[in-house]
N, C-alpha and C positions, 0 to 999 in steps of 0.2 A: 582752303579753297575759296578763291573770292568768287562771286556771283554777279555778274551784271545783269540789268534793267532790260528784256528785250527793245532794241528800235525798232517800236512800233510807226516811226515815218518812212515811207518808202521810196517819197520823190527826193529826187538830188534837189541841195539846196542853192538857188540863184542860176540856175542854168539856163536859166532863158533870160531876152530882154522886158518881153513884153507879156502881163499877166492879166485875164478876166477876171474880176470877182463879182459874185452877188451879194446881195442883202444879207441875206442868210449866212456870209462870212465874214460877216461886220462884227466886232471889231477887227480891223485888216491890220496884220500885222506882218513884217519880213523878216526873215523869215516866215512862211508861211506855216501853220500847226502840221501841214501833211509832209512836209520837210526834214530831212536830217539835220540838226543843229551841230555834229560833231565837225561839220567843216566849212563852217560858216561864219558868219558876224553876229552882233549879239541881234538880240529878236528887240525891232523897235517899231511900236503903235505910229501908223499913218492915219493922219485926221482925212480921208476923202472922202466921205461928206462935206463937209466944210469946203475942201478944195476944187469944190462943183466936178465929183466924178474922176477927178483922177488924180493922182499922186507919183510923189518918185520916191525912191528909197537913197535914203542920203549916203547911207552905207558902198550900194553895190550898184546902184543906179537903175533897178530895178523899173517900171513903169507900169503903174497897179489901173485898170480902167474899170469904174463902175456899172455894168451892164443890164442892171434891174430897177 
């Protein structure tokens, strides 16, 4: 019997355009951690910081906005 890993992520991944983040979810990555990764693209670090506050995701075209 094989055993899988529960998905402990709950949100669907990439379904929206436009996302909030704070401080406290630095480093921001898209996929996001609270995200299901099984039907998604691979999880890659967005510098927004650096990008004065907002970011896109080159993958899915996400729009990440820094809010704190």
């Amino acid at each position: 019997m094989v055993q899988h890993a529960p998905n402990t992520a709950s949100a669907p991944a990439n379904a929206e355009q436009r996302y909030e983040v704070r401080r406290a979810d630095l480093p921001l990555s898209c996929p996001l951690p609270s995200m299901a990764l099984w039907n998604s693209h691979p999880r890659v670090y967005l510098p927004i910081e650096s990008e004065g506050g907002e970011s896109q995701c080159p993958y899915c075209g996400a729009h990440f906005v820094l809010v704190d």
